[in-house]
C-alpha positions, 0 to 999 in steps of 0.5 A: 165225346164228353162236355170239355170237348163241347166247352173247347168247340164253344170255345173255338167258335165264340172266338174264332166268330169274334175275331174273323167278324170284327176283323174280317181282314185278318182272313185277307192278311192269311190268304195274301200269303199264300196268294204270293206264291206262284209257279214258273207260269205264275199261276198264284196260290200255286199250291193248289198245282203242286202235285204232293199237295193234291195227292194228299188232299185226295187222299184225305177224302179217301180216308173218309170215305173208307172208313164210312163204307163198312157201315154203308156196305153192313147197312146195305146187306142188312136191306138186301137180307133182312133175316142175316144179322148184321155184321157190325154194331147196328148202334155204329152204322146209325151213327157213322152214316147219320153223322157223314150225311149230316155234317159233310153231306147235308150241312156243308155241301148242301145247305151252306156251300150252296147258300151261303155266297162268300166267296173263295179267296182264289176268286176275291178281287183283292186276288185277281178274281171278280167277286167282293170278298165279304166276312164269314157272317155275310151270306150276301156274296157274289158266288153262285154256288159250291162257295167258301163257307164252309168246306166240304173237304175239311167238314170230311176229314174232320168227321173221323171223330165219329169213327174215333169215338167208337175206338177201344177206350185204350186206343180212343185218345190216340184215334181223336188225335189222329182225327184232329191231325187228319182235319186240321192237315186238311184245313192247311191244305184248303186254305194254302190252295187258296180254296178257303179262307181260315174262319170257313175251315175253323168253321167247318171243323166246329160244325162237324164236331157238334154234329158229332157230338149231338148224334153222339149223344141221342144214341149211346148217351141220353136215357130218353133216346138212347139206342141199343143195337137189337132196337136198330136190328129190328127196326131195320127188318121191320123196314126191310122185310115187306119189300124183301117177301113181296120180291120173294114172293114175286119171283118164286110165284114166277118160278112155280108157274113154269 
């Protein structure tokens, strides 16, 4: 999480917004190859029916998933049983929970996917479908919701580079490698499906990562919002600990009446 992986997302961005802006086509020329491949009852983008293709797009979202449930259950434990300390670093569980919801979950699925009308290439009609393709930067789409730009899938597997951030340092190059192989094997995925078009996964993955690093950043690296993991500890019991005596309380005074 340093400034040459901010420089390189910048990078990436400036470009890639560049090329598929000026030349919206260029997301058509990608897509129409994979449009051309079809099953025996000529179904096109026919990788989207291939069954190691789906298993491995599923298996992609469980890898995120898996590795955001240790905070989730550690953070829910800690609500449940304020007074028990918690079983993971509470630094860890602010920033893997707060980047899945930001990223994947708020940004990708609600703001954009449902507000941002581009539609999927298997539904364009230079494919067959009946809505109009339009460029990345053009909200003004036919879709109606759950849209192209960007994906969900790819903002999800791209969003290993939070867990990888956290890695041994002796592990970490490796753990970011892995991450970026995991999102960038997603977004092949995406777009061979006909699901996305190239600039809404290379978008997905920019998003993500900025996120990441800005989260990153508030809480292990700026001295004026910095964290520690006994501030979050407390902070949490504080939160917790009201509700946690008044249902104590409620039931052991039940108990007592008896």
């Amino acid at each position: 999480m340093n400034r040459i992986g901010l420089v390189v997302a910048f990078a990436i961005a400036i470009g890639a917004g560049l090329a598929f802006g000026l030349y919206p086509e260029l997301d058509l020329h990608v897509a129409r190859y994979f449009h051309a491949f079809e099953d025996p009852v000529h179904n096109a983008f026919a990788f989207r029916l291939y069954p190691p293709f789906m298993l491995a797009r599923n298996i992609g979202v469980w890898i995120s998933a898996l590795l955001v449930a240790p905070a989730a259950a550690a953070l829910a434990i800690k609500l449940i049983l304020p007074r028990r300390k918690l079983l993971m670093s509470g630094r860890a569980i602010v920033f893997l929970i707060a980047t899945m919801v930001l990223a994947p979950g708020l940004l990708a699925n609600v703001l954009l996917k449902d507000h941002w009308g581009r539609p999927r290439p298997i539904d364009v009609t230079q494919f067959g479908g009946g809505e109009h393709f339009v460029a990345w930067w053009d909200p003004r789409g036919d879709c109606p919701g759950n849209c192209a730009f960007v994906s969900g899938d790819v903002a999800g597997a791209f969003w290993t580079i939070a867990p990888a951030a956290l890695a041994p340092p002796q592990w970490r190059v490796i753990a970011y490698g892995v991450a970026l192989a995991l999102g960038t094997g997603m977004a092949a995925l995406r777009v061979m499906a006909g699901g996305h078009f190239p600039s809404d996964v290379i978008f997905a993955g920019v998003f993500t990562f900025l996120i990441v690093w800005i989260v990153y950043a508030l809480i292990y690296r700026w001295p004026r919002t910095r964290l520690s993991d006994d501030e979050v500890e407390r902070a949490l019991e504080r939160m917790a600990l009201p509700s946690h005596d008044f249902i104590v309380g409620l039931f052991g005074g039940s108990r007592k009446e008896k």
